[in-house]
C-alpha positions in Angstrom: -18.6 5.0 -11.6 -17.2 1.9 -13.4 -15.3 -0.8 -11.8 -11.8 -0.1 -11.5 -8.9 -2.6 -11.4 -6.2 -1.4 -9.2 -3.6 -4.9 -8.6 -2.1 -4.9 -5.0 1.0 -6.2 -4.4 1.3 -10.2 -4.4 2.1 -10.9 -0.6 5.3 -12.6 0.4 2.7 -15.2 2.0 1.5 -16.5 -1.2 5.1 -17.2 -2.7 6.0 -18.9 0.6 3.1 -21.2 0.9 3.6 -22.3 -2.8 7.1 -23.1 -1.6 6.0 -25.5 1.2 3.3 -27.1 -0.6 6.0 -28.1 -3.7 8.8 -28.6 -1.4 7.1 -29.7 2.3 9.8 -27.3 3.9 9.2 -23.7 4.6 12.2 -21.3 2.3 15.7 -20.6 3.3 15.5 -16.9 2.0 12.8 -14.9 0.1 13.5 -12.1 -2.7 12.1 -9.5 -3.1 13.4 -7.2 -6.6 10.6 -4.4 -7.7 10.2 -3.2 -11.0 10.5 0.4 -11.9 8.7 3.8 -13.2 10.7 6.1 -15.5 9.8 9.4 -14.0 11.4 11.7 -16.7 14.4 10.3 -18.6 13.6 8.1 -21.7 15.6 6.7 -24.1 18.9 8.9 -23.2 20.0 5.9 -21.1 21.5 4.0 -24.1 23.3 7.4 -25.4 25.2 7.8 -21.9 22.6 10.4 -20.8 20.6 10.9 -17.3 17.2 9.4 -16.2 15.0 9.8 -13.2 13.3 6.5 -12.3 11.9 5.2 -9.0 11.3 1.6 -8.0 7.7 0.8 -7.1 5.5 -1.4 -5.1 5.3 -4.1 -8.0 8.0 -6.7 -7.6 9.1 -10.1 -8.0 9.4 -12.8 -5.4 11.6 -15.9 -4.9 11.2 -18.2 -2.3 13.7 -20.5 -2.2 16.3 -23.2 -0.5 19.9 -24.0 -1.6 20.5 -27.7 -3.4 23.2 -30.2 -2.2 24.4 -30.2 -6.1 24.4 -27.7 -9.0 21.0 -27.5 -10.2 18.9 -25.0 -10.7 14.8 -25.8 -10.1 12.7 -22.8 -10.3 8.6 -23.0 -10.5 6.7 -19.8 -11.9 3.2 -19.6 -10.4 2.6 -17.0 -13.3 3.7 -18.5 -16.2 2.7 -22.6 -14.5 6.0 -23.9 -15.6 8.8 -25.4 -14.2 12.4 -25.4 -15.1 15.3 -26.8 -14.5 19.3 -26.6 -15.5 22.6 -27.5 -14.5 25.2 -24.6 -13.3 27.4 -26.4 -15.4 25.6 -26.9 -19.2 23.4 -24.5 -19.4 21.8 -24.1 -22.9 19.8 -20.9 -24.8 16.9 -21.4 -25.0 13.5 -19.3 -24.7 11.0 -18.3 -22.3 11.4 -16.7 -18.8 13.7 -19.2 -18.1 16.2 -17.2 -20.0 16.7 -14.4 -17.2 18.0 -17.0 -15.0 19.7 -18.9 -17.4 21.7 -15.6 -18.2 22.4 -14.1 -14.5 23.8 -17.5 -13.6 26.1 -17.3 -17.2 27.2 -13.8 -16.1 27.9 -14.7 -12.7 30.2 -17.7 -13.6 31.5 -15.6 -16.2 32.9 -12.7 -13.6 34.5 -15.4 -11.4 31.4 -16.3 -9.0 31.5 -19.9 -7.7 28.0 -20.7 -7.3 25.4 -22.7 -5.9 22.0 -24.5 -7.3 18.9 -24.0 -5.6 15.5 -24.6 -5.7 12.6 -22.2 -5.5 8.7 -20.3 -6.3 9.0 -17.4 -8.3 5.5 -14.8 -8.5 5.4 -11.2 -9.4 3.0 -8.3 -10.0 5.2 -6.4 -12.4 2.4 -6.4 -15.5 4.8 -7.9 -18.1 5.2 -6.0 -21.6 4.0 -3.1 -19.8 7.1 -0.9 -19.2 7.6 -1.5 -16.0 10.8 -3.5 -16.5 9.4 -7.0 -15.5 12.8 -8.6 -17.0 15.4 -6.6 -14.4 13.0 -7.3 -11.7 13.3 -10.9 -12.6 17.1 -10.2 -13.1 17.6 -9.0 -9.9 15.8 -11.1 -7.8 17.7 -14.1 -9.1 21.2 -12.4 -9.0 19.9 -11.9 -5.4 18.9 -15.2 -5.2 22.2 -16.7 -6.2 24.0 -14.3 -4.0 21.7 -15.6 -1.0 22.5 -19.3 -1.4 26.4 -19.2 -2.6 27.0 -16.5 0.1 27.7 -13.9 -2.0 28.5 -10.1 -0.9 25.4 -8.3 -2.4 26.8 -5.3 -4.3 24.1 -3.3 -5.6 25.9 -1.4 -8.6 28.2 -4.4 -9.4 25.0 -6.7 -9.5 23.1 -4.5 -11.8 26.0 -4.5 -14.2 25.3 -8.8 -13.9 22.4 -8.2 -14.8 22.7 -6.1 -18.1 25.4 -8.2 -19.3 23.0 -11.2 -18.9 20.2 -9.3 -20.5 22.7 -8.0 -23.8 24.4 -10.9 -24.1 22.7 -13.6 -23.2 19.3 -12.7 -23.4 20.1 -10.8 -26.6 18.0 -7.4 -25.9 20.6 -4.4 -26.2 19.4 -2.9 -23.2 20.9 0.3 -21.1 21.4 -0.4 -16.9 18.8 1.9 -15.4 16.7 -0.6 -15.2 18.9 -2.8 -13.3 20.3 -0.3 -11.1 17.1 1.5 -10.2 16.1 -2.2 -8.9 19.3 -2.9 -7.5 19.9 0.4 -5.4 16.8 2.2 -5.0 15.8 3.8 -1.7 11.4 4.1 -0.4 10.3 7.2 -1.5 13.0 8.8 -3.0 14.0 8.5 -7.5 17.3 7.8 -8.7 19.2 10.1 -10.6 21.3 8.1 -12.6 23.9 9.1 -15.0 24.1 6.2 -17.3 28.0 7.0 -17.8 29.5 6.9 -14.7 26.8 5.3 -13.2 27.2 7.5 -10.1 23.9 8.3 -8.4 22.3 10.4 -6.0 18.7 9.7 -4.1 16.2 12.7 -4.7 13.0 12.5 -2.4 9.9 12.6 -4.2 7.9 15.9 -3.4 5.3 15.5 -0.4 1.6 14.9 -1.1 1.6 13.7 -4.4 0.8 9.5 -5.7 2.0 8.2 -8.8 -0.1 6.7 -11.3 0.5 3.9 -13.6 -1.8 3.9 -16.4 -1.8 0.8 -18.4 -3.1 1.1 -21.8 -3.8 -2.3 -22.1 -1.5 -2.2 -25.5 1.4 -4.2 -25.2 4.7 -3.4 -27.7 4.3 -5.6 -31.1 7.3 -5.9 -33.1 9.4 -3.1 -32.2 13.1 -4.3 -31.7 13.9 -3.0 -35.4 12.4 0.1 -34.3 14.3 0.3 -31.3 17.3 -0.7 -32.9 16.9 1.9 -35.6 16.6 4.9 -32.8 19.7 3.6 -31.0 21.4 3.5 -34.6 20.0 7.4 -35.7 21.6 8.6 -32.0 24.6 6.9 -32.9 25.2 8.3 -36.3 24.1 12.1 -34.8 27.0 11.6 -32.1 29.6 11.2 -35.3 28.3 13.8 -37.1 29.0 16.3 -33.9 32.5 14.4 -33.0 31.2 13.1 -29.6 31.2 10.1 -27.6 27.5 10.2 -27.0 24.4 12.8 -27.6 25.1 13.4 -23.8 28.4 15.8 -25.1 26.3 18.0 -26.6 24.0 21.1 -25.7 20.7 22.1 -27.6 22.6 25.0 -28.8 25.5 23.5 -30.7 23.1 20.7 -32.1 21.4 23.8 -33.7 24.1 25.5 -34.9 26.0 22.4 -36.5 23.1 20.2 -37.8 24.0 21.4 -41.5 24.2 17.9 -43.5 22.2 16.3 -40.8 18.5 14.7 -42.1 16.1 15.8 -40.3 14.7 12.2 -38.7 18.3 12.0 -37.2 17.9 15.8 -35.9 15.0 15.4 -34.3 15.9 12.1 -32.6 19.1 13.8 -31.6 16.7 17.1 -30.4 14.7 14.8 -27.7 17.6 13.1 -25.9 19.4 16.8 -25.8 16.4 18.3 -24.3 15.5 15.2 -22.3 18.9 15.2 -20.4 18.1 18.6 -19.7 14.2 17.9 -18.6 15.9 15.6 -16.4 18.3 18.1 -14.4 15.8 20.6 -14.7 13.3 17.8 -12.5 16.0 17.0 -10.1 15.9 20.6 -9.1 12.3 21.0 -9.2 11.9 17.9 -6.6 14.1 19.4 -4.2 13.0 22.6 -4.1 9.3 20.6 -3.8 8.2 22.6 -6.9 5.8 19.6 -8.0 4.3 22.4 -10.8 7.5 22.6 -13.0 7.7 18.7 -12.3 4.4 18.1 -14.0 5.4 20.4 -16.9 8.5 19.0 -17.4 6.5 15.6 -17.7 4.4 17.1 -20.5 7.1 18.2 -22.8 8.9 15.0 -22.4 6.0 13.5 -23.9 5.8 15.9 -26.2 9.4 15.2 -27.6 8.8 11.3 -27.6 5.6 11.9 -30.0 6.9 14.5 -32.4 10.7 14.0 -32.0 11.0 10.8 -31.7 7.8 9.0 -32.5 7.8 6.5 -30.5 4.1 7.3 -28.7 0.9 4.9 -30.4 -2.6 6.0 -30.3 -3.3 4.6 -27.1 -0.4 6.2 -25.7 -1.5 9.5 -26.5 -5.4 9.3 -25.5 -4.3 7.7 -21.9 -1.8 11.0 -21.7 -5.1 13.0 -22.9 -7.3 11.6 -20.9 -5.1 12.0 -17.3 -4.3 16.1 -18.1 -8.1 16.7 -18.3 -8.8 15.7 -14.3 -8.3 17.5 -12.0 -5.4 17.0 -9.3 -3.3 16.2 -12.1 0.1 17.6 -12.3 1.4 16.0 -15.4 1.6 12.9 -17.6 3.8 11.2 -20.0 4.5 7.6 -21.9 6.9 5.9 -19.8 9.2 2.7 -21.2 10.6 1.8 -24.9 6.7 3.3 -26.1 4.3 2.1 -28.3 2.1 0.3 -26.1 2.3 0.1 -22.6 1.9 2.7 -19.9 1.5 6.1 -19.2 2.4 7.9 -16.2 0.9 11.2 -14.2 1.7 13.0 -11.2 -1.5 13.2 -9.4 -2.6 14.7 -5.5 -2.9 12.1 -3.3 -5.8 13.1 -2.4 -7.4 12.3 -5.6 -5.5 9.6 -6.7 -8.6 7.4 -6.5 -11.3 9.6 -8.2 -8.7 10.4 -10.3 -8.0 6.7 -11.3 -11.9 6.0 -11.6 -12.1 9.2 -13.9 -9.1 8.3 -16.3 -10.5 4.7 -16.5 -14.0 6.2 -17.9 -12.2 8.9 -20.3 -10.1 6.1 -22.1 -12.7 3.4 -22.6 -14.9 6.3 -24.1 -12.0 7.0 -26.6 -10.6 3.7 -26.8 -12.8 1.0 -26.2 -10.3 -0.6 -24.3 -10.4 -1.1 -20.3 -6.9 0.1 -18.5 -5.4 -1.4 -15.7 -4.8 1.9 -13.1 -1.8 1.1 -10.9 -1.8 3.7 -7.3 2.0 3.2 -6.7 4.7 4.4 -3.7 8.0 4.7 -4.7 10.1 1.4 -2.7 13.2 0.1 -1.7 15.2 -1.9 -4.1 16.1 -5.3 -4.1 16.8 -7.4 -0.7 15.8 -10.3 1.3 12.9 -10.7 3.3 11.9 -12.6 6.2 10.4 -15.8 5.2 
């Protein structure tokens, strides 16, 4: 059997004791945001459509103590930087310093008086990965400012922050379910999120089953043009067909009325129609338990992002591959923008582990690359913890 790397969560302990040893006094507060796994739902948040996501047992952590003044002090064990900025001239810049930077602008900029503070941040959200590293990071700090300039935390109004930091001050066009699934999400349960009215309804996740992250060990190149081009296709389909979003329109009147239309823009218009509906159709399938259809309804959403809208690599598909030949698998799928990144499958808990060990052997074979296999639970979103 070969080795298999399987992260466990970084312990509140270790961002706490980096806090005393930088700042000989034990924290205030301590954040905890997790980052998230797309279940079904991709790329139909951005077109006013419905995902399933659930937060998971990767998150980020802030330790931290408020400051007499206005500054801002943060230390990253990950990234072994320090930063720091005033509340009241903060400048763009670059880095992971950004996220901050930009959920103290938006803050401000909604009429929150604020505080500075000083604090550890660690995480175990793989970065570039999928798994939404940047709302995690997002949401622990809005929590973290929220903490210290004692701030009512309101989830949904918080995630909100936290996209408008991310699309206007971080400058990456993003949807909210990222945010909100952070922001709001209950152990055990996904979200189901409709991106328009952001209204929301826990679904319990069937009994008996683990879900795997499968990390290709690929990380996204240069895709923002690519991105930016799919957002741009959706939006000229939802002109053509006189709607506010691809979200107004059913499979069958995209059929009928797609004279005039190219076909690139049809069949990126086809996935997010049918993925809205993969999505309602998985809603039902977890409460009546019926983890079968849910697996299926995995594998034609994967389907649809590789042939519809192409945005599936070569590592992608041979991780997807290489979970659907083990046994105890239910189903698999890319998860996140795509190319590179992470898979997902629905596996028995029972075999999660010789599952792992099996998928880890199948994609080096094909690959020659060696995959991180994540074991997750589905979490609670974003609160403070006990220092």
């Amino acid at each position: 059997m070969p080795s298999l790397k399987i992260v466990c969560m970084t312990s509140h302990n270790h961002v706490t004791l980096a806090f005393e040893t930088l700042f000989y006094s034990e924290p205030s507060f301590l954040v905890r945001a997790p980052g998230r796994l797309n279940l079904i739902g991709e790329h139909t948040d951005y077109n006013d459509g419905f995902v399933l996501p659930v937060a998971i047992d990767r998150a980020v952590w802030i330790a931290l103590r408020p400051c007499l003044d206005r500054r801002v002090v943060v230390r990253s064990l990950d990234f072994d930087e320090s930063v720091e900025f005033s509340l009241d001239d903060m400048q763009h810049g670059i880095g992971w310093a950004e996220y901050f930077k930009g959920i103290a602008w938006a803050l401000q900029d909604e009429g929150f008086k604020l505080t500075g503070w000083e604090g550890v941040i660690t995480g175990d959200v793989p970065i570039g990965a999928g798994l939404s590293s940047s709302a995690a990071t997002e949401m622990a700090a809005a929590r973290a400012f929220a903490a210290v300039s004692g701030l009512d935390w309101e989830p949904v109004r918080m995630a909100r922050v936290g996209q408008k930091a991310e699309n206007q001050w971080v400058g990456v066009n993003c949807g909210i379910m990222d945010q909100m699934v952070s922001a709001v999400a209950r152990a055990g349960h996904a979200l189901f999120l409709d991106c328009r009215t952001l209204e929301y309804e826990h679904v319990p996740l069937p009994a008996g089953i683990a879900l795997a992250v499968l990390d290709t060990s690929t990380r996204r190149g240069l895709v923002a043009s690519v991105y930016n081009e799919r957002r741009a296709r959706c939006a000229a389909a939802a002109r053509h067909f006189g709607v506010q979003a691809l979200r107004d329109i059913s499979l069958q009147s995209l059929e009928e009325k797609c004279r005039r239309l190219d076909e690139i823009t049809f069949r990126r218009a086809r996935h997010v129609v049918t993925e809205n509906g993969r999505v309602l159709e998985a809603v039902k399938a977890m409460h009546a338990g019926d983890v079968l259809r849910l697996g299926r309804l995995l594998n034609e959403s994967h389907a649809s992002l590789r042939n519809d809208f192409e945005v599936t690599n070569q590592a992608l598909n041979q991780m997807v591959e290489c979970a659907l030949k083990q046994s105890g698998c239910y189903g698999a799928r890319m998860t996140g923008a795509g190319f590179g990144g992470c898979a997902l499958a629905i596996v028995h808990a029972d075999a999660a582990q010789i599952f792992a060990g099996s998928v880890v052997e199948c994609y080096r074979m094909v690959s020659g690359l060696n995959p991180s296999i994540h074991i997750c639970t589905a979490s609670e979103g974003t609160g403070l913890v006990m220092p």
